[in-house]
N, C-alpha and C positions, 0 to 999 in steps of 0.2 A: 203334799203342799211344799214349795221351793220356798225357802226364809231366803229374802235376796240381801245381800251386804249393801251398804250403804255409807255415805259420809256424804260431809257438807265442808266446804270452801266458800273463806266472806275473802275478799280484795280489796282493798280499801285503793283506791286513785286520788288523787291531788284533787279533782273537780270530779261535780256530777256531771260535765258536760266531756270529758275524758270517758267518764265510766259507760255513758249511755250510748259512746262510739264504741266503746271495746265490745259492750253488752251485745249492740248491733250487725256487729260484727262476725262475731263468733256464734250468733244464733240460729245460722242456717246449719252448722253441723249440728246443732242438738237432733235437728230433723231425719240424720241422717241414719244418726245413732239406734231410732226405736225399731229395728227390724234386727238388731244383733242381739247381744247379749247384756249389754248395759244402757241405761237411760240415762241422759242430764237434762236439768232445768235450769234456766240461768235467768236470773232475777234480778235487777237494779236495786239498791236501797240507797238513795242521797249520792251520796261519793263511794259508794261500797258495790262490787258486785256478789252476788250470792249462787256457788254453784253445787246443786244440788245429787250427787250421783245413786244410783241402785244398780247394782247388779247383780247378776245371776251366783256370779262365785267372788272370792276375793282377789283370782288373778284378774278375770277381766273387768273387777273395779280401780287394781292398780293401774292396769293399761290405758282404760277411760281417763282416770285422773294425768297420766301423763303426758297421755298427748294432747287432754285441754289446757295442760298446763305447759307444754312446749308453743302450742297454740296461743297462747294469751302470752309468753315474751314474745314471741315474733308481731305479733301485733301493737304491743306497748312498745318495741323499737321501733316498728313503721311510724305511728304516732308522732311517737317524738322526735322521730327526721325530718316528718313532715312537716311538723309546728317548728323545727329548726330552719325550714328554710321560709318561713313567711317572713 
């Protein structure tokens, strides 16, 4: 039996209507993800995102975590250029 590692990441955004684009967003890689070695779930809560990870070992849960987490700034900048220029 494989014991997979695991953590959770909550995000809190300014608004829930921030979070539910970022959420939106970034949902299509979760899809991408269940055929390797790590899994995410990605969750809304109000103003908060909730990201769920498991993995197979503890490197490829660091690697999961960082590049949704390189993932989620590059998109909280697009965001916010965007709503800069309305």
């Amino acid at each position: 039996m494989i014991e997979w590692a695991s953590a959770s990441i909550r995000i809190t955004f300014p608004s829930a209507n921030e979070a539910e684009i970022i959420r939106k967003s970034i949902e299509p890689e979760t899809v991408a993800t269940l055929r390797y070695r790590s899994k995410v779930k990605v969750l809304r809560d109000g103003e908060s995102i909730l990201l769920k990870f498991e993995a197979k070992d503890t490197t490829a849960l660091r690697a999961s975590i960082n590049s949704y987490l390189s993932w989620l700034i590059s998109l909280v900048n697009i965001y916010n250029f965007l709503e800069s220029q309305k």
